[in-house]
Phi, psi and omega in degrees: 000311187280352155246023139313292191289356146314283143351307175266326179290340163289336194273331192309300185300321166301279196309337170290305199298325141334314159288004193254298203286328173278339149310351194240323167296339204257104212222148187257147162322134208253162202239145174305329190263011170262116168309284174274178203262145181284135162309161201272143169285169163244133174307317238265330157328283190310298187322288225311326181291343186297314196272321177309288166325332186280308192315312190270334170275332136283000160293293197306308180272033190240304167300355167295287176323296180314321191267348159299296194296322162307290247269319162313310196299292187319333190269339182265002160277327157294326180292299170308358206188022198334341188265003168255068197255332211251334079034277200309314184304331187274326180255017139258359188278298204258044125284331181284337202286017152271358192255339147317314210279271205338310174309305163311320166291297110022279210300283196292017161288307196284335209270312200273000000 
């Protein structure tokens, strides 16, 4: 498992970076009849999405995972045992609430 997600988080990381590069490379033939001067891109606009898309996508799989592994212990504590039914619940409740926090770290990457 860990050098699956190694392996994709690697290619994941080639192709942003790829993605970068190539957007900086790609320039269009400037024409006689254009007048104004194009503005300089700004970088630091992409990193924030870059960094916002990283915050929420990996919070969701992290909170995926969390809520997999609870959601597994709890059904199997329920089936021996039904009354931790009420027990159980509140700590899938706060594995999802990191994919709440990632959005929030995301929402203020873009706001500020």
């Amino acid at each position: 498992m860990n050098k699956k997600f190694f392996i994709v988080m690697s290619v994941l990381a080639l192709f942003a970076v790829a993605g970068i590069f190539a957007e900086g490379s790609v320039n269009e033939p400037a024409t006689e009849t254009q007048v104004e001067q194009q503005a300089p891109q700004d970088n630091a606009q992409a990193f924030k999405y870059i960094a916002a898309g990283l915050a929420v996508g990996l919070a969701c799989i992290a909170g995926g995972m969390a809520v997999g592994k609870i959601g597994a212990a709890a059904m199997g504590a329920m089936s021996e045992n039904a009354e931790l039914s009420g027990k159980a619940l509140p700590f899938v409740g706060l594995a999802e609430g990191i994919c709440l926090w990632g959005f929030l770290v995301a929402l203020l990457i873009i706001i500020l």
